[in-house]
C-alpha positions in Angstrom: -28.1 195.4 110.4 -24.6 195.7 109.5 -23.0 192.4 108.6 -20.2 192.9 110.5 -21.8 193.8 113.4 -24.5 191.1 112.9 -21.4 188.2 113.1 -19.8 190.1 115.8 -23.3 189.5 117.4 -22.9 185.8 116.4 -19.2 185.3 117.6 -20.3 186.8 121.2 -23.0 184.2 121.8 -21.4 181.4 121.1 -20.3 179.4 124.8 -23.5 178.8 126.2 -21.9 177.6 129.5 -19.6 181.1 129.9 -22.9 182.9 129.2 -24.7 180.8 132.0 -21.7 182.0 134.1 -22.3 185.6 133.7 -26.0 186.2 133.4 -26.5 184.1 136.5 -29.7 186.4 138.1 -33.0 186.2 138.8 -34.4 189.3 140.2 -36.3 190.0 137.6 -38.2 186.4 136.8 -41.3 187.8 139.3 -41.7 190.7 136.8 -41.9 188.6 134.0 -44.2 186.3 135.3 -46.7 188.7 136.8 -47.2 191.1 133.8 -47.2 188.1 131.4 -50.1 186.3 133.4 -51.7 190.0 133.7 -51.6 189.0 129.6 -52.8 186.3 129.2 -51.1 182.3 129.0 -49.0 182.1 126.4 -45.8 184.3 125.8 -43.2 185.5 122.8 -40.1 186.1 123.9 -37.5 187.3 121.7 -34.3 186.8 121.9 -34.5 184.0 124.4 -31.0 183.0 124.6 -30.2 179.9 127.1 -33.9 179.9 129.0 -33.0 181.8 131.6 -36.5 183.5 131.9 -38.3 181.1 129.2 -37.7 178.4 131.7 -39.4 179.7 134.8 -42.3 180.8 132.5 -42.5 176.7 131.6 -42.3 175.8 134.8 -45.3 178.7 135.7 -47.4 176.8 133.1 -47.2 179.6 130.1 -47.7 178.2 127.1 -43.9 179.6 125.4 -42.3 180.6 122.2 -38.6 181.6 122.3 -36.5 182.7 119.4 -33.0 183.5 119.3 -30.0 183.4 116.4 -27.6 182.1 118.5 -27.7 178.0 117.6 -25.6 177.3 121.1 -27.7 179.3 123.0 -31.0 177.1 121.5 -29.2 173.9 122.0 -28.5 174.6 125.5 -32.0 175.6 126.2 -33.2 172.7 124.8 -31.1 170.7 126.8 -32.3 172.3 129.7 -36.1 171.4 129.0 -35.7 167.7 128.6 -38.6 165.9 130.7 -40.6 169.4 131.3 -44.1 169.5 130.6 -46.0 172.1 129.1 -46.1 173.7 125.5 -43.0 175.2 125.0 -40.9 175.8 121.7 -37.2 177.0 121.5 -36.2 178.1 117.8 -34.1 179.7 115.3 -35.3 182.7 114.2 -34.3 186.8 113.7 -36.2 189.3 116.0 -36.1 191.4 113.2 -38.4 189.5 110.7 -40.1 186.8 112.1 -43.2 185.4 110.7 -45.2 182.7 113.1 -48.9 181.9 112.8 -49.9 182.5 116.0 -50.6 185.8 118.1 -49.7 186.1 121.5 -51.1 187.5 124.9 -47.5 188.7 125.4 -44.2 189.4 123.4 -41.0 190.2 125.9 -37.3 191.6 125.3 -35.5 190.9 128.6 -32.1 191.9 129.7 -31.0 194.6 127.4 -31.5 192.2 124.2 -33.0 195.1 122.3 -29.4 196.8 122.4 -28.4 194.2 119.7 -30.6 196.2 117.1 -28.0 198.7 115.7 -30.3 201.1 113.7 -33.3 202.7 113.3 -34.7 200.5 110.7 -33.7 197.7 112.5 -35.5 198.6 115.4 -38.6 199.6 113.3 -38.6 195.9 111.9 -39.0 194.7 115.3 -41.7 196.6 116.3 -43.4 196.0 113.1 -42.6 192.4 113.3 -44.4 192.7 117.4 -47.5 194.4 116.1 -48.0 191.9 113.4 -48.2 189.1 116.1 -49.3 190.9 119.3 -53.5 190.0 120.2 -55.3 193.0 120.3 -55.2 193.7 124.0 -51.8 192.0 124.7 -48.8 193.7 126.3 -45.4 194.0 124.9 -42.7 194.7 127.7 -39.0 195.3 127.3 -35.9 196.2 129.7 -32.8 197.8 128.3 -30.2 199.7 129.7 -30.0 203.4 130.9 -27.1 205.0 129.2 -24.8 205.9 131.9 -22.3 208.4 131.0 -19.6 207.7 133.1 -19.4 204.5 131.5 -19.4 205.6 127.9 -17.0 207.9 128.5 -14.0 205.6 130.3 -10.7 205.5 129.5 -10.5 202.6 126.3 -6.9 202.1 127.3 -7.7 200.6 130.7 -9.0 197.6 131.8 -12.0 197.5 134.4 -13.1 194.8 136.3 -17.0 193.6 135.1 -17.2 191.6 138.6 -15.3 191.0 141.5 -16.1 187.8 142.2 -14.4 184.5 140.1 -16.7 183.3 137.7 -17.6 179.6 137.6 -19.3 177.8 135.1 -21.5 174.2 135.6 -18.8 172.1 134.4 -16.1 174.0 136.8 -14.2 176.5 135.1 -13.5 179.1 136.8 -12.6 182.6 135.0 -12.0 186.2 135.5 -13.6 188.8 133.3 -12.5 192.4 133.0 -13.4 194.4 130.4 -12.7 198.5 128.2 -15.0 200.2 125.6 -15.4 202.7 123.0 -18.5 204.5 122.9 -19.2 205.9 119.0 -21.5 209.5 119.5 -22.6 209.3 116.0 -24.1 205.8 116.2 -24.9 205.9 119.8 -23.0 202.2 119.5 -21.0 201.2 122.6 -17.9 198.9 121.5 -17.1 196.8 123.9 -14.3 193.9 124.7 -14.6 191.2 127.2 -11.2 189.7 128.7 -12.2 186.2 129.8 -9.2 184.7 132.1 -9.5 180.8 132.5 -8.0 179.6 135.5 -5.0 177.3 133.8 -4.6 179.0 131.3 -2.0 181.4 129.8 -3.7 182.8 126.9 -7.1 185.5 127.3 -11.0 184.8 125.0 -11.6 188.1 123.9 -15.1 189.0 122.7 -17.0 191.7 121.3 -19.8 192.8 122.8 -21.4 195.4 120.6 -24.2 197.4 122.1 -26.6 200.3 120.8 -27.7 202.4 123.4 -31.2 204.1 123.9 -31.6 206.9 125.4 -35.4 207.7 127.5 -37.2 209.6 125.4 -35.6 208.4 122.1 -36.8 204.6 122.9 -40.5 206.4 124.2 -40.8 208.2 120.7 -39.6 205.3 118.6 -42.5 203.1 120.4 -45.4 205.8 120.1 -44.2 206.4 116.4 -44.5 202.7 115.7 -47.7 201.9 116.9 -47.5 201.2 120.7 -49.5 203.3 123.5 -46.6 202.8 126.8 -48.9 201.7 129.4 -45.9 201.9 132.6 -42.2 203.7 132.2 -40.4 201.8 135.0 -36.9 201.9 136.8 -36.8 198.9 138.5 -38.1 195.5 138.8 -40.0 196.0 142.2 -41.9 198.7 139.8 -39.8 202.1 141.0 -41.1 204.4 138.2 -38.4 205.3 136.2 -36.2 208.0 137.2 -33.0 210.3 135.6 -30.7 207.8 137.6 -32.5 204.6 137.2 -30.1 202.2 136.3 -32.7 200.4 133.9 -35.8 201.1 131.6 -38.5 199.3 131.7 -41.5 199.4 129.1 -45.3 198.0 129.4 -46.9 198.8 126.2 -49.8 198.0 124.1 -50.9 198.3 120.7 -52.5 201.9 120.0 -56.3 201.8 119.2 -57.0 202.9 115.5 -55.2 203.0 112.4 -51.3 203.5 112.7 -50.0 206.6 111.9 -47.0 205.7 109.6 -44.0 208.3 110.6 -41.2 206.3 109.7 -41.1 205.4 105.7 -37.2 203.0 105.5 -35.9 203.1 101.7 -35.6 199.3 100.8 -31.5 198.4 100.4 
């Protein structure tokens, strides 16, 4: 990953309560839950971030693993856990390389997390990285975005509003958040700003939100060509199959039978 957009990654997921705030959802939780139990009981999910899905999965009685890089986002999952029962670990660790000694029924990548791998060989370390620690018949299931073009394509000058509504975190803060972008063609990166407004006061957070989009068949390819047979293409969490103007892609996929193919061969840095 580029190191300067791997600490832009950082900088962005830093306030685990403004986070909270924003990414306050849970339509997709009975997805989660029912293909992971299809699975099997215990569950990988990578970039976990505050526990908004590993929680419920607790709660179900999955036996869970989260990783994430983001130290506030760990901390305030952890916090969240305190008197839960169950087998559950929160850690520090890079979707990228991680190296556990377990296998799992399941590995996840909710809620467009797999748009904070910037490049190929990023996203080939991954899937490597899922293979290595997937059980034989296990499912690995992912939801990222559907690049929109009218979104891409917006006036960066302008300001657009990500939600109507005024934000408010646990504590009480309340904030606004509007937001522009600049989509790069060659990277297929979408630069992004977030205007946070705090009620009180004068001066605006502003955040970068840095985002690599992948497109339908690109993201099908890049999954076959690393070792994964995609078991359901899907457009929405009540399972619509996934259509040109689905708003979201979602993947059920399993390890292919037989010995890999390698297509891909990354130069070492």
């Amino acid at each position: 990953m580029n190191k300067n957009l791997d600490k832009t990654t950082l900088d962005f997921h830093d306030d685990a309560e403004i986070y909270d705030a924003i990414n306050n959802f849970d339509d997709d939780l009975k997805f989660w839950k029912k293909w992971c139990k299809k699975a099997g009981h215990n569950v990988l999910e990578l970039c976990c971030g505050t526990g908004r899905v590993g929680i419920p999965l607790i709660k179900a009685g999955f036996d869970y693993y989260g990783i994430d890089i983001s130290y506030p986002f760990l901390e305030a999952a952890t916090k969240k856990t305190v008197g839960h029962r169950g087998k559950f670990v929160f850690t520090l660790d890079d979707m990228r390389s991680f190296k556990l000694e377990k296998k799992f029924d399941s590995i996840i990548i909710p809620h467009n997390a797999l748009a904070h791998l910037y490049s190929y060989k990023d996203l080939e370390k991954c899937f490597q990285s899922v293979l290595k620690h997937l059980k034989k018949d296990g499912l690995f299931m992912l939801s990222v975005l559907n690049p929109d073009p009218r979104f891409l394509i917006r006036d960066s000058k302008k300001r657009y509003s990500f939600t109507n509504k005024t934000l408010v975190t646990k504590s009480g803060i309340s904030f606004t958040l509007t937001e522009n972008n600049i989509y790069d063609k060659t990277t297929q990166i979408n630069h992004i700003k977030w205007y946070y407004k705090i009620k009180g006061k004068k001066q605006e957070i502003v955040k970068d939100l840095t985002m690599r989009m992948y497109y339908p068949q690109e993201l099908l390819a890049l999954l076959e060509y690393n070792g994964f047979e995609v078991v359901k293409s899907l457009g929405s969490f009540g399972e619509k199959p996934f259509k040109s103007d689905s708003s979201i892609q979602i993947i059920i996929a399993k390890r292919k039978k037989g010995k890999l193919r390698k297509f891909f061969q990354w130069k070492k840095s």
